[in-house]
C-alpha positions in Angstrom: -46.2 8.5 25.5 -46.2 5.3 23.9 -42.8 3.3 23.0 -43.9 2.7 19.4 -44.5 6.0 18.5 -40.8 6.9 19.5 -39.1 4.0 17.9 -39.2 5.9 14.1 -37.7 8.9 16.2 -34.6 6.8 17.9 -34.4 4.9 14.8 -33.8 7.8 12.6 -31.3 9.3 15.1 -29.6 6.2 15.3 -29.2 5.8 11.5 -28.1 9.6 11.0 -25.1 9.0 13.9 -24.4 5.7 11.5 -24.1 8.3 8.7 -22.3 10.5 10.3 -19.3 7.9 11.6 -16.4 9.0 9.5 -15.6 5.5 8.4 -19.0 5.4 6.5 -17.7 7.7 3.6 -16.8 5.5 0.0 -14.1 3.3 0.1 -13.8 2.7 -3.2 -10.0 1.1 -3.6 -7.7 3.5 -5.6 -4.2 3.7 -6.6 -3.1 4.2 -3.6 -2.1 2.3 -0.6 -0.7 2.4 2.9 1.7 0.6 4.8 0.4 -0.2 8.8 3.4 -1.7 10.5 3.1 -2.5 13.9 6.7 -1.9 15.4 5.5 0.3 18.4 4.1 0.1 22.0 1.8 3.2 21.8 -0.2 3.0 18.5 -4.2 3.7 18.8 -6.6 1.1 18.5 -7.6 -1.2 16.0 -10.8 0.1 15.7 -9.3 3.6 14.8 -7.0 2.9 11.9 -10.0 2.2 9.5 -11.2 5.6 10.5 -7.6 7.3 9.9 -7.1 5.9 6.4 -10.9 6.5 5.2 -10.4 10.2 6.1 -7.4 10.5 3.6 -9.2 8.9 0.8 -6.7 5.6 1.2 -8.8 2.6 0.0 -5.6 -0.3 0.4 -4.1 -1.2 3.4 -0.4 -3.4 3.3 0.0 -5.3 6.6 3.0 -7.2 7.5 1.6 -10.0 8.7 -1.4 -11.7 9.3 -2.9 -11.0 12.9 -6.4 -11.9 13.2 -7.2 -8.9 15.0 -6.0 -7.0 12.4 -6.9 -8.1 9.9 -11.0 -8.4 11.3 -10.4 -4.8 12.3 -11.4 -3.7 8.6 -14.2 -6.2 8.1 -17.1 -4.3 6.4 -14.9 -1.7 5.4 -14.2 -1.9 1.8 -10.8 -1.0 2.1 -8.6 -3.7 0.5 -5.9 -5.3 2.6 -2.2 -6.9 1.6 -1.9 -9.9 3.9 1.7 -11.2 5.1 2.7 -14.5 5.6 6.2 -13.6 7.5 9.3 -14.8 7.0 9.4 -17.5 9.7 6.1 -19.7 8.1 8.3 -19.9 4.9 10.1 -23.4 5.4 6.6 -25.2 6.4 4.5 -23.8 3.4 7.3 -24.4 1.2 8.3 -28.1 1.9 4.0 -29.0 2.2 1.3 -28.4 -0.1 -1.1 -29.1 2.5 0.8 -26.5 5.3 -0.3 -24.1 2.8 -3.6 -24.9 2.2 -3.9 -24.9 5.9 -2.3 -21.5 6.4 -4.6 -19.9 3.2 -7.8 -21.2 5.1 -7.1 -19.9 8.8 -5.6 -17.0 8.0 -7.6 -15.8 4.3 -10.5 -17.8 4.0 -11.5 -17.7 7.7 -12.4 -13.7 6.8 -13.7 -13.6 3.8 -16.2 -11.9 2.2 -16.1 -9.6 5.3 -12.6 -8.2 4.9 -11.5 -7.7 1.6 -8.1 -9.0 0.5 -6.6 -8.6 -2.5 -2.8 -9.9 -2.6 -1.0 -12.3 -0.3 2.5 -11.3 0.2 5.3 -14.3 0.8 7.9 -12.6 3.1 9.3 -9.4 3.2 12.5 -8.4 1.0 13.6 -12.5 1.2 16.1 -12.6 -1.9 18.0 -9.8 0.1 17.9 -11.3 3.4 20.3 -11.8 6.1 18.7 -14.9 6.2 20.2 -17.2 3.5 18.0 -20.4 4.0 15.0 -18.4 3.3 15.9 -17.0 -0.7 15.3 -21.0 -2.2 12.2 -21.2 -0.1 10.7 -18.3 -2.0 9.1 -19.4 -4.9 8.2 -23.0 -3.9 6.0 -21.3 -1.1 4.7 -19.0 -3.7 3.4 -21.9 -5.6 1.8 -24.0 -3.1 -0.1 -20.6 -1.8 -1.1 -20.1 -5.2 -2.2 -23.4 -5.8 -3.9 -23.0 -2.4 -6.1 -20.2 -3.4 -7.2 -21.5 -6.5 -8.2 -25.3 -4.9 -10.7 -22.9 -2.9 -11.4 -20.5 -5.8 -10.0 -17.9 -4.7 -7.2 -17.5 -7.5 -8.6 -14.6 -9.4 -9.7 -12.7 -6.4 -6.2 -12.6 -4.6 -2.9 -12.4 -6.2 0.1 -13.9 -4.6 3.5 -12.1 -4.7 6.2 -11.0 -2.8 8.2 -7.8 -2.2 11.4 -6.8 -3.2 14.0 -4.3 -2.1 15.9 -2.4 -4.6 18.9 -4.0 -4.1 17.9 -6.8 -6.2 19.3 -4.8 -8.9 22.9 -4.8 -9.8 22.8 -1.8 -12.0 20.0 0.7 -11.7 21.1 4.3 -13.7 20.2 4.8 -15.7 16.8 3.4 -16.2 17.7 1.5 -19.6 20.6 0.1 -18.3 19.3 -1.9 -15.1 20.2 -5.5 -14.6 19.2 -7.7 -12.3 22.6 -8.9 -9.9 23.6 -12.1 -11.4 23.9 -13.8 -8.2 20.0 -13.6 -7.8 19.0 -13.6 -11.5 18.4 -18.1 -10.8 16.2 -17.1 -8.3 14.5 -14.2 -9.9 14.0 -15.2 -13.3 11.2 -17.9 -12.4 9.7 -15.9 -10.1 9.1 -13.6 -13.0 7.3 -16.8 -14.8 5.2 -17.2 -11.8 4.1 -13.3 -12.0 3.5 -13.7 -16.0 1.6 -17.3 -15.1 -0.7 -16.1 -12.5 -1.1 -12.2 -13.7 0.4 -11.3 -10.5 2.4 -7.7 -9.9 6.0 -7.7 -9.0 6.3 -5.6 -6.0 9.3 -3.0 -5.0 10.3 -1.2 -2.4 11.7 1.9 -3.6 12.7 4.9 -2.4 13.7 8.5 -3.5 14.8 9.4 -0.1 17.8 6.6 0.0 19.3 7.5 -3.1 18.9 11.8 -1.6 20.2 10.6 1.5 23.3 8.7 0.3 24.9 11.4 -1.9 22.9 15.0 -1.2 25.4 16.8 -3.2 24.7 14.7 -6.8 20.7 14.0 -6.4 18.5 17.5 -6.8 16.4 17.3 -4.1 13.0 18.2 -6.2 13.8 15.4 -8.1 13.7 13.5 -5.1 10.9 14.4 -4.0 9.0 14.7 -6.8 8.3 18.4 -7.4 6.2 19.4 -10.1 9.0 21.3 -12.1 11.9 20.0 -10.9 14.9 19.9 -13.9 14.7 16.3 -15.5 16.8 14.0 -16.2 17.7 12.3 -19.6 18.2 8.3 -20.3 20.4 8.2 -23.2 20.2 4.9 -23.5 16.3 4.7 -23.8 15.9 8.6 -25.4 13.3 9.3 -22.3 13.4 11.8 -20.2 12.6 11.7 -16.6 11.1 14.2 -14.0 11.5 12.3 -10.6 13.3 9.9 -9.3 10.6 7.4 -8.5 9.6 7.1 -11.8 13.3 6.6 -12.9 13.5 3.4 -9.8 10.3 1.9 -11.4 11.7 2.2 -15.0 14.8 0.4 -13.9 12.7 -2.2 -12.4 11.2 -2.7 -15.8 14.2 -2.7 -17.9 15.8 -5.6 -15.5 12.6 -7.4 -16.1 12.9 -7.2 -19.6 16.8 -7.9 -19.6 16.0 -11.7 -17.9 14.3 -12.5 -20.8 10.6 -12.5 -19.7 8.5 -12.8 -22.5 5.6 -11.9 -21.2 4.8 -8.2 -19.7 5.0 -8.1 -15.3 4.0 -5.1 -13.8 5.7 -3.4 -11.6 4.3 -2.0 -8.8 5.7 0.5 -5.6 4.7 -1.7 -2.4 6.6 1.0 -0.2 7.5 4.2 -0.6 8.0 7.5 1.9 9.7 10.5 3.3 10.9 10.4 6.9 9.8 13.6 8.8 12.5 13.8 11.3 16.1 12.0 11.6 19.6 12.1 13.0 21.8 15.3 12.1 23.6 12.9 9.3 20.2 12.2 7.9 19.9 14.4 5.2 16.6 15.7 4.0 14.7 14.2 7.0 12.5 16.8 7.6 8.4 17.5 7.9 8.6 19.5 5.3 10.1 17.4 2.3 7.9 14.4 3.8 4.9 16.8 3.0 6.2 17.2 -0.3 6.9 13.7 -1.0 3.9 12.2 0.4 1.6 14.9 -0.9 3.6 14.6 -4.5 2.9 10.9 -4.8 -0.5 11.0 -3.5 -1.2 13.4 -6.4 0.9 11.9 -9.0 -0.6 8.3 -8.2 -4.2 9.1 -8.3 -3.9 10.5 -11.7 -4.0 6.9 -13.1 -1.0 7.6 -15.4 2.1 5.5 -15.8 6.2 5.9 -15.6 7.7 7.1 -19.0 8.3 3.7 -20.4 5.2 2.2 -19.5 2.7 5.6 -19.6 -0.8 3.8 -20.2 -0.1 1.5 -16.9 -1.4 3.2 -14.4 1.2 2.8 -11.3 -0.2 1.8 -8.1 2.1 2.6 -4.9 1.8 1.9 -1.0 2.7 5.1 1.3 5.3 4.2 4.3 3.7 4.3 6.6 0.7 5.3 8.3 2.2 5.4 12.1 5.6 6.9 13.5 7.2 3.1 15.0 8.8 3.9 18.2 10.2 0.5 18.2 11.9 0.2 15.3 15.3 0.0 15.2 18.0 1.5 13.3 18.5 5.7 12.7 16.0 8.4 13.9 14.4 8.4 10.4 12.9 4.7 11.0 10.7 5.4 13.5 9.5 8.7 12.2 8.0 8.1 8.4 4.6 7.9 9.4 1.4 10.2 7.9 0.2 10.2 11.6 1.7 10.5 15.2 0.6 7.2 17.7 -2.3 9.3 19.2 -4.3 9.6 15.6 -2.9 13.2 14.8 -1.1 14.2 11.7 2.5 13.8 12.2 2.5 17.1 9.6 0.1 18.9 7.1 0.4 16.8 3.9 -2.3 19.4 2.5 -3.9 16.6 0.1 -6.0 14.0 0.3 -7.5 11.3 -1.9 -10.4 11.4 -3.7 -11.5 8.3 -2.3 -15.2 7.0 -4.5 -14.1 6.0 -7.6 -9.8 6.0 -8.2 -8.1 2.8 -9.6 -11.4 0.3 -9.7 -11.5 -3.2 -8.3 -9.1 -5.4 -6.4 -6.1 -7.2 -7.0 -7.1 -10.5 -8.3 -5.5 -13.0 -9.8 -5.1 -14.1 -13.3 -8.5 -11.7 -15.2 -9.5 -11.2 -11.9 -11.2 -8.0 -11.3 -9.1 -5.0 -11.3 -6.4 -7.7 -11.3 -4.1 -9.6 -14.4 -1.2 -8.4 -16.2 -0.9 -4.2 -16.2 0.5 -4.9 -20.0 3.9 -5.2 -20.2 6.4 -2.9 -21.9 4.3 -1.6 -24.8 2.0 1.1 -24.6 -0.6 0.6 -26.7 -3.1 -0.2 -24.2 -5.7 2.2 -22.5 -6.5 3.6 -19.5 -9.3 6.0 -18.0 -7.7 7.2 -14.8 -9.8 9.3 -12.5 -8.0 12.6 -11.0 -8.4 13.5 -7.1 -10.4 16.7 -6.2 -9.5 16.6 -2.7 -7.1 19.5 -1.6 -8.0 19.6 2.2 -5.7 18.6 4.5 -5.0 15.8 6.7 -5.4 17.2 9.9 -9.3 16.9 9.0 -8.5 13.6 10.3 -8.5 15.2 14.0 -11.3 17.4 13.1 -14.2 14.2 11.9 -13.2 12.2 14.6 -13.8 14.7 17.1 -17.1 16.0 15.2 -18.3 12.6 15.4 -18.1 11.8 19.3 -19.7 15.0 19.2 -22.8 13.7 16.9 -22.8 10.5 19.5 -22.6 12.7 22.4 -25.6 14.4 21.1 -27.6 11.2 19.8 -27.1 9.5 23.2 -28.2 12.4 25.2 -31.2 12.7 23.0 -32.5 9.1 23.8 -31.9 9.0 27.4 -33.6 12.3 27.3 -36.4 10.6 25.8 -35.7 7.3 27.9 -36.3 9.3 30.5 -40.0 10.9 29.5 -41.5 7.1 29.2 -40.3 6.5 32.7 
């Protein structure tokens, strides 16, 4: 039998294993994000985590830092990445325009277009840091990142921000009456003029869980975790009315925007948010159950493109904590146990939802009219938005199921061509 006539055969099997590689489905970027933290001695494979967040229709992936292997990990995989620069590189890219430039070039440039990145992140919760050096540093490494990117062109294709813990905010119920704390309002207010400069999004940490956690007896749980239904709560101040609590965090992030003065609209966006699934006996609410709620709540109320009550025609984008359990993370039982998935790929519970993954939310980040990027429009409402609903109800423990379908379909392809290896020879 000659080898030429086979080769259409083997190619054609090859190609329908390619098909069939669960990573291959459309990665379109929506709403919705993921966090991948790393604090953990028995997490799978790189090559596996692209696979995991595919199969739950997640198209963005937040790192916390900026490890090459990482970060090449999801070259060629259209899911969008949120690159880190941590804490520590702060003082050198602050003080040195050309540290930067150095730093967006080795750790950015060096993988593009292969990997697709759409924010650079500068530190990790800095203005409330332990660390009191590092709060100054912030914005002056901002800009010369900023101006990094956009000596290389690369300014309206990634957006450079930072993220911010909750705590930022002196005041935070109600909504209308959020403030920012006076002892960081110097330092946030021209940060806030860096996001309306460059079009970037202001990014929060914010949790429902926190706020059940810390007084159980005054915070209805539904309203925590976002149950369709749940009794909601009225800002007098404000006249709106809200139906969870992570729509009431995000509103209070906007209101202490708009109380600094900022003339010009920021948008706020969630860059972590979850539900632990386990914690200590004092941890109340840590259970699998209310993290399937949560996490299955937000993945729904996300992909429906719509906004928070005072912004409703800016869609709000949110990142999921996390996409691993952390065994090495310090701190109570609940930090090491928020993740969608345990360390050996399996669900950590049945979330019962997943993403809609081919179309939701458009483009990337971008800078300043960047694709899918700019200004989300302020505190008005007048603009528009054609948000695209998920149709995926399945649930996450298909995860298990395509990955072991497809060693199957290998098994089977590679078996075929030795078979066939075999009849030349």
């Amino acid at each position: 039998m000659s080898v030429h006539y086979l080769l259409p055969f083997v190619l054609a099997l090859l190609l329908e294993l390619v098909l069939r590689a669960p990573w291959c489905s459309a990665t379109s970027a929506s709403l919705v994000g993921v966090n991948y933290g790393r604090v953990a001695n028995n997490l799978p494979s790189l090559e596996m985590v692209p696979r995991l967040v595919s199969s739950i229709g997640i198209g963005r992936v937040r790192l916390y830092d900026a490890d090459p292997a990482t970060i090449r990990a999801f070259a060629s995989t259209g899911i969008e990445l949120v690159v880190e620069i941590p804490d520590s590189s702060l003082p050198k890219v602050a003080a040195d325009a050309g540290e930067a430039l150095t730093w967006v070039q080795s750790n950015i440039q060096a993988y593009l277009p292969a990997v697709k990145i759409g924010f650079l992140t500068v530190g990790n919760e800095v203005l409330t840091s332990n660390n009191t050096a590092l709060p100054p540093l912030l914005l002056p490494a901002m800009d010369n990142l900023h101006s990094a990117l956009a000596s290389l062109g690369l300014d309206r294709q990634i957006a450079v921000t930072t993220t911010h813990s909750l705590a930022i905010l002196g005041d935070s119920y109600p909504p209308s009456t959020a403030a920012f704390r006076p002892d960081l309002l110097p330092l946030v207010s021209p940060i806030l003029a860096f996001h309306a400069r460059t079009g970037s999004p202001f990014f929060v940490n914010a949790y429902p869980y926190f706020a059940y956690k810390k007084d159980p007896s005054r915070v209805a749980l539904d309203y925590a975790l976002l149950q369709p239904g749940a009794a909601a709560v009225a800002d007098q101040g404000s006249g709106l009315r809200y139906s969870n609590l992570l729509h009431a965090q995000v509103d209070a992030v906007y209101h202490a925007i708009a109380a600094a003065g900022t003339t010009k609209g920021v948008e706020v966006r969630v860059s972590e948010t979850g539900w632990p699934s386990a914690g200590d006996a004092d941890e109340a609410g840590a259970t699998a159950e209310n993290a399937a709620k949560y996490n299955g709540n937000l993945m729904k109320l996300v992909a429906e493109g719509k906004g928070t009550p005072l912004v409703p025609k800016v869609p709000l984008w949110a990142y999921v904590f996390a996409l691993f359990n952390e065994n090495l993370k310090p701190g109570p039982a609940s930090e090491r146990n928020y993740g969608l998935f345990k360390p050996d790929g399996t669900p950590a519970y049945q979330l019962g939802f997943t993403l809609d993954n081919s179309t939701i939310g458009g483009g990337g980040g971008g800078g300043r009219g960047g694709v899918g990027g700019g200004v989300g429009g302020g505190y008005d409402s007048s603009g528009d938005f054609s948000g695209a609903s998920s149709s995926g109800y399945y649930g996450i423990s298909a995860v298990a199921t395509d990955e072991w379908l497809w060693r199957r379909s290998v098994d089977a392809v590679m078996a075929s061509i030795l078979f066939l290896l075999l009849k030349l020879f």
